[in-house]
TORNU-123791 format. One line per field, with one value per residue (C-alpha): residue number from 0; x, y, z; residue in one letter. Coordinates in pm, 1 decimal. Layout:
N
i: [NUM	...]
xx: [X	...]
yy: [Y	...]
zz: [Z	...]
aa: [A	...]
//
This chain:
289
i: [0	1	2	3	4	5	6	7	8	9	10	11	12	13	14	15	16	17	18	19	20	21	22	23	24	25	26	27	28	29	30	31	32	33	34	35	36	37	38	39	40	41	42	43	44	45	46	47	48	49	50	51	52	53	54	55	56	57	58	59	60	61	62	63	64	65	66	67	68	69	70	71	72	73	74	75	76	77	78	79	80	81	82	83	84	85	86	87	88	89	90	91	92	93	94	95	96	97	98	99	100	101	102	103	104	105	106	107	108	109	110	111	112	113	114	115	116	117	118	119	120	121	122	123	124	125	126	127	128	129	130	131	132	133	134	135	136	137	138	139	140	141	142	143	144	145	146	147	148	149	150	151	152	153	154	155	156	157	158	159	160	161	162	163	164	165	166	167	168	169	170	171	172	173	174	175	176	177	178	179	180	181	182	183	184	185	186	187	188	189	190	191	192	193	194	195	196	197	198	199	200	201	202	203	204	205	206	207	208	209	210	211	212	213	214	215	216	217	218	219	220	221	222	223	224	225	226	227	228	229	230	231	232	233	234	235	236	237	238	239	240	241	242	243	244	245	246	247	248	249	250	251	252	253	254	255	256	257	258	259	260	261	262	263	264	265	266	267	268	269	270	271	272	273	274	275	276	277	278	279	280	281	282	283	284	285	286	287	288]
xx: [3215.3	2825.4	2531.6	2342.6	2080.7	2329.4	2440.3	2079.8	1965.8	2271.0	2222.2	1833.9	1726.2	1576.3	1767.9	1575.7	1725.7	2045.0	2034.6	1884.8	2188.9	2410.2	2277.1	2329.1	2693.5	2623.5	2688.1	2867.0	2912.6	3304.1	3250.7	3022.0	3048.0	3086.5	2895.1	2624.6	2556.8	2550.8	2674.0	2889.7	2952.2	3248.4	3252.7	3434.6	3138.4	2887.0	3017.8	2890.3	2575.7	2506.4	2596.1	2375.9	2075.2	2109.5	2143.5	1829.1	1634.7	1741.0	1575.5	1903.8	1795.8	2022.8	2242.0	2286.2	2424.3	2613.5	2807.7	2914.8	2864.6	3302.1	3469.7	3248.3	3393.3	3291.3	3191.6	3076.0	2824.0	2720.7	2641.8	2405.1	2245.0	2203.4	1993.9	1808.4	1671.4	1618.2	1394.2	1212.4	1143.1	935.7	760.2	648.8	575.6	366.8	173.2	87.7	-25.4	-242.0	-372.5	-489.1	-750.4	-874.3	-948.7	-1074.2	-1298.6	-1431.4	-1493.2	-1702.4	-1905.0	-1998.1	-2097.4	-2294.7	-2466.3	-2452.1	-2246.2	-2137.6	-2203.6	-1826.4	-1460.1	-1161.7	-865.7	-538.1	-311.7	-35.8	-201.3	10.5	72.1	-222.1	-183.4	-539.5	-709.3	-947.0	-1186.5	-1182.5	-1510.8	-1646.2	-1901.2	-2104.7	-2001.1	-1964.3	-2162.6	-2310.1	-2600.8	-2394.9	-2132.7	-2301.1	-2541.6	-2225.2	-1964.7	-2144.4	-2180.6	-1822.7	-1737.7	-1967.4	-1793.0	-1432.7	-1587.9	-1696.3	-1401.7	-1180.8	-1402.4	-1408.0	-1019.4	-982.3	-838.7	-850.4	-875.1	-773.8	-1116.6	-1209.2	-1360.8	-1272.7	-1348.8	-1092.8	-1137.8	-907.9	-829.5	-1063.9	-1363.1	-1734.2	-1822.2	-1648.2	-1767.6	-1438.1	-1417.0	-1314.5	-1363.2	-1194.8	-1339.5	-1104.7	-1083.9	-786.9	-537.4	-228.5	113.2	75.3	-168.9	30.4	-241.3	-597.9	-845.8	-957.2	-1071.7	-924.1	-560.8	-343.6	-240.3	-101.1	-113.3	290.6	159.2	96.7	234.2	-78.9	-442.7	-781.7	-988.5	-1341.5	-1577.2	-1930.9	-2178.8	-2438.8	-2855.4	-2852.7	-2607.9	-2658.9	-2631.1	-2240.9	-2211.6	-2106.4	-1875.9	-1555.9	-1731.8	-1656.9	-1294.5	-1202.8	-1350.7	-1131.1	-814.0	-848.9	-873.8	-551.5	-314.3	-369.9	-400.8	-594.6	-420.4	-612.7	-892.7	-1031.3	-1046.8	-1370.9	-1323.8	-1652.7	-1556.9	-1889.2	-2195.8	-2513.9	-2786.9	-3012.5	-2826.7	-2634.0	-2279.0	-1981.4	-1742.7	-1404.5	-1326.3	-933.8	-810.1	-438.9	-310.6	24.5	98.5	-29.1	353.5	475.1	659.2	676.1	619.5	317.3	161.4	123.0	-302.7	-335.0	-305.5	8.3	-25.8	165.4	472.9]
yy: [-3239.4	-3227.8	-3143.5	-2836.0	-3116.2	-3347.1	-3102.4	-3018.2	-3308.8	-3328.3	-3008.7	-3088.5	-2782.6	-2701.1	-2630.6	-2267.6	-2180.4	-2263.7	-2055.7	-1755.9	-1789.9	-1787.4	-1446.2	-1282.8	-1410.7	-1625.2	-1901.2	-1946.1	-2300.4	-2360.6	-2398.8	-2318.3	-2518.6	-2192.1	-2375.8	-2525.3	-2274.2	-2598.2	-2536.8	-2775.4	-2751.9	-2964.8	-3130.9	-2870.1	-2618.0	-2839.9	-2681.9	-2365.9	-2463.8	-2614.8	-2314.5	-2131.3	-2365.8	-2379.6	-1953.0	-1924.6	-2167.8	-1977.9	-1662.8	-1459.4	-1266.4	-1353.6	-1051.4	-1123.3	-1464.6	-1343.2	-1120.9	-1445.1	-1733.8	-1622.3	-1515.3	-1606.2	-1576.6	-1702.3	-1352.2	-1240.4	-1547.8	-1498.6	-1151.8	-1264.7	-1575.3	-1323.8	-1071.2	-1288.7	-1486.9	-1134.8	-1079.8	-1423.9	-1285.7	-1014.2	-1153.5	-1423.1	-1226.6	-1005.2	-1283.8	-1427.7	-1062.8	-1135.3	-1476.5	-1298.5	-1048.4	-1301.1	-1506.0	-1224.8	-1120.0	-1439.0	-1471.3	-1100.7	-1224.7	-1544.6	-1335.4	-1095.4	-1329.8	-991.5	-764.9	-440.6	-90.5	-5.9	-145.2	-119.8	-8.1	-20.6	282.6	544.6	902.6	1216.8	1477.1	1715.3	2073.2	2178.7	2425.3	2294.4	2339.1	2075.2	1958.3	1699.1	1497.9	1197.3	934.2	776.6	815.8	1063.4	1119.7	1209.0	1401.8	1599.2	1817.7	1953.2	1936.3	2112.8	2434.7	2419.2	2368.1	2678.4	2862.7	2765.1	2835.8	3161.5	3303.2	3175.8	3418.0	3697.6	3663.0	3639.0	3298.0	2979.0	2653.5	2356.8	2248.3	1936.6	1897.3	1579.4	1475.8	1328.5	1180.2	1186.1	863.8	911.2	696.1	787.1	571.3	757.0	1113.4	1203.1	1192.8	1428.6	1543.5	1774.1	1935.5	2045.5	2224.0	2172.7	2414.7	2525.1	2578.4	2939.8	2936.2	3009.3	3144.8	3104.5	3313.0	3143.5	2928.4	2743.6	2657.5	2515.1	2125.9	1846.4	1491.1	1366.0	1065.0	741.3	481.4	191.5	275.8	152.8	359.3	322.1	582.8	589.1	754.2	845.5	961.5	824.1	940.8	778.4	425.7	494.3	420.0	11.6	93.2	162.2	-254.7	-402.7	-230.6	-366.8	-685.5	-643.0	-554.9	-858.4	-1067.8	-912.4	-956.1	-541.0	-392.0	-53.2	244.3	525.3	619.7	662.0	978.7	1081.7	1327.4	1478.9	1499.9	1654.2	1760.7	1851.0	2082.0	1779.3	1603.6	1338.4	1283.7	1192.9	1034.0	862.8	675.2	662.6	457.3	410.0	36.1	-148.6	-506.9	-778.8	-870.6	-567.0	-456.5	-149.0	208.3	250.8	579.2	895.8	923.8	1238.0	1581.3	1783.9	2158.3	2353.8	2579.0]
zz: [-3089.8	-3068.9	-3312.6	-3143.0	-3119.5	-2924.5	-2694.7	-2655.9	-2497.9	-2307.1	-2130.3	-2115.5	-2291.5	-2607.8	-2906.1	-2976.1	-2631.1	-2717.4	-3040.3	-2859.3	-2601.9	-2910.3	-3084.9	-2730.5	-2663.1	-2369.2	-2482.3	-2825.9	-3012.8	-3022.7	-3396.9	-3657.1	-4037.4	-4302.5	-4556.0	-4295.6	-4084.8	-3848.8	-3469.0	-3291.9	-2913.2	-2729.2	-2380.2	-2225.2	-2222.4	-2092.9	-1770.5	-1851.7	-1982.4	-1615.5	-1461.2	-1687.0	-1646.3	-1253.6	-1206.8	-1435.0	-1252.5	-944.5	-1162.0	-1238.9	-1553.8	-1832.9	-1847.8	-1446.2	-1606.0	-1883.7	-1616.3	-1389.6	-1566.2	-1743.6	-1462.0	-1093.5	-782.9	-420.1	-329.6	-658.3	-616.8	-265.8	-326.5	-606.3	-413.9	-123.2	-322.0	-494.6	-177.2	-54.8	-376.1	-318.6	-21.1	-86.6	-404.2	-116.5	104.4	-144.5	-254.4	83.2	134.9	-163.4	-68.9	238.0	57.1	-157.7	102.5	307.2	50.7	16.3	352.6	365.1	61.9	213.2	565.9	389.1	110.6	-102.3	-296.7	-107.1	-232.6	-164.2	-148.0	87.3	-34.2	159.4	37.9	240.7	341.7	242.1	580.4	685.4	825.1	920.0	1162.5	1406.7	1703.4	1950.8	2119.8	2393.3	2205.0	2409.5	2196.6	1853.9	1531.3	1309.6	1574.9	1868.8	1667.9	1435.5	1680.8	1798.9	1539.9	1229.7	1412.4	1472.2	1135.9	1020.0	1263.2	1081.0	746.4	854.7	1048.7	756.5	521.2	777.5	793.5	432.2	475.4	201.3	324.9	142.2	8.2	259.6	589.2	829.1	1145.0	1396.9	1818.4	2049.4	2253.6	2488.7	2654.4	2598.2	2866.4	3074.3	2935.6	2795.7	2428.0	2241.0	1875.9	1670.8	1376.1	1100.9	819.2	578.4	512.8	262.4	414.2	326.1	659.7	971.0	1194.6	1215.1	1413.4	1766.7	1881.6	1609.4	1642.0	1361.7	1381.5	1168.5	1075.7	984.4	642.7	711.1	540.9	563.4	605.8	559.2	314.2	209.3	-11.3	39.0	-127.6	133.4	136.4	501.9	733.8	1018.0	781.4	769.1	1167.6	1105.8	896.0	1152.5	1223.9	903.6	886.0	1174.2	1073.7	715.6	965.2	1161.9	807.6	634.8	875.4	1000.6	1323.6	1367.2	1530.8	1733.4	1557.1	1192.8	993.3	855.3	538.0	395.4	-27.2	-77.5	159.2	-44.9	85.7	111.8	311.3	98.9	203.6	-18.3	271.9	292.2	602.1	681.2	941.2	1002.5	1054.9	1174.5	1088.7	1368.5	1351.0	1471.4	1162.4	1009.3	1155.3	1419.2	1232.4	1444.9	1451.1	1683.3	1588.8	1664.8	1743.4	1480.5	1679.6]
aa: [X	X	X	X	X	X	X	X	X	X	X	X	X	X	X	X	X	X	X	X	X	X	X	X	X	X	X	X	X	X	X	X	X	X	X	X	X	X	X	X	X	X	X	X	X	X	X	X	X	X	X	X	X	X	X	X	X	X	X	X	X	X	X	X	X	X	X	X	X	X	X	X	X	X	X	X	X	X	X	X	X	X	X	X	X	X	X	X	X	X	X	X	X	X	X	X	X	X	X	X	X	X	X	X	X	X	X	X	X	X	X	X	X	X	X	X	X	X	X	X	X	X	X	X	X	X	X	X	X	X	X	X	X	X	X	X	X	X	X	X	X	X	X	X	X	X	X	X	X	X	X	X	X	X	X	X	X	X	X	X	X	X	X	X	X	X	X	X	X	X	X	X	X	X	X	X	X	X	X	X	X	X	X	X	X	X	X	X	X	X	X	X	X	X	X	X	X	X	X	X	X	X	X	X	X	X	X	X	X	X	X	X	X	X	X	X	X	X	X	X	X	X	X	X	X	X	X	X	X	X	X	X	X	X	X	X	X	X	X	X	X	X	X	X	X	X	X	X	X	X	X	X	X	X	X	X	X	X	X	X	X	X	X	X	X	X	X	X	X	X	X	X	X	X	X	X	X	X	X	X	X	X	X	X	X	X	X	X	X]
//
């Protein structure tokens, strides 16, 4: 027989982990002195108090062990080891995921020399139903979208009102994938709306948006406009650094538009994994049936 402090150093563990084992039944000394209180172990469980070291350096949780470690079979055990390498997996695969941002947002701080006024978030969209107009706009940018795209969006407003419609409370902007270069690029301008909405006056027509699992986001608080234009630059830039490719093209929604001008905006932009994995997000609007 062996001391608890014997059978300790045998098993190369401590002796409070061998007393915490005992008060939760996994493993119990073979005898225990009545007077004492002292715990003596025999050779014959040394065998289980491998098995019990190896499966929790493999990171079974104890009541995993406590249900194998009496009674394991081949299968029982494969089944385990197969689920936990799955597990490993994913917590590696998660922190390489986190290596990457840190080391991406290193890598913007040394590039900029300066703190930015905003962050970029990575987080899943919910589904859109909206009404919209579509436009041609010559290209890009607050300065070539706007002159055409806020009267449309008055217009929505106002035939909503004049229909006795509610929209959904946000306005967002969303291009087609066309080519400005080539004259072609279109804009639509929508106007959120509840699923109670099944028609909207012309020549708005209803459309959705099915969610999206991964996307850039970014808020920006704005007194210059046209100063949000490099932004679709640096997410592409953050893509590129965390492993991300962009899809289509970004989603700008307006969370506040003062009558001076200043902007409250979140830029969306729907990415895929470089590697290929994971679903390739739908970015362009679907007319509602």
């Amino acid at each position: 027989m062996f001391t608890i402090g014997e059978f300790a150093r045998l098993g190369a563990v401590s002796v409070r982990r061998l007393r915490h084992w005992d008060a939760i039944g996994l493993l119990v000394p073979a005898e225990v002195d009545r007077f004492t209180g002292y715990r003596y172990y025999n050779a014959s469980q040394l065998a289980r108090l491998n098995r019990i070291v190896v499966l929790r350096e493999l990171g079974f949780s104890l009541q995993e062990i406590g249900e194998i470690a009496d009674a394991v079979t081949l299968e029982a055990l494969t089944g385990l080891l197969d689920k936990r390498y799955s597990e490993l997996e994913a917590e590696l695969d998660e922190r390489q995921r986190r290596l990457a941002a840190v080391s991406a947002r290193l890598h913007a701080l040394k590039r900029y020399g300066t703190l930015p006024d905003y962050e970029i978030a990575l987080r899943s969209l919910p589904a859109i139903r909206f009404a919209a107009i579509k436009a041609q706009v010559p290209g890009f940018g607050v300065a070539n979208c706007a002159p055409v795209l806020r009267p449309l969006y008055k217009s929505l407003r106002q035939s909503f009102a004049a229909a006795g419609l509610t929209s959904a409370g946000f306005y967002f902007v969303l291009f087609d994938e066309g080519d400005p270069d080539a004259g072609n690029l279109h804009a639509y301008s929508c106007l959120g709306v509840s699923g109670a909405v099944d028609n909207v006056p012309p020549p708005a027509k209803l459309y959705r948006l099915p969610a999206v699992a991964s996307a850039m986001t970014v808020l920006r608080h704005l007194d210059d406009p046209p100063s949000y234009n490099h932004i679709y630059a640096e997410l592409s830039e953050w893509a590129d650094d965390n492993g991300w490719t962009p899809v289509g093209a970004g989603r700008d929604i307006v969370i506040e538009l003062s009558a001076d001008g200043a902007v409250v905006m979140e830029t969306q932009w729907p990415v895929r994994r470089k590697d290929g994995s994971g679903p390739t997000p739908v970015v362009l609007p679907i007319p509602c049936d």
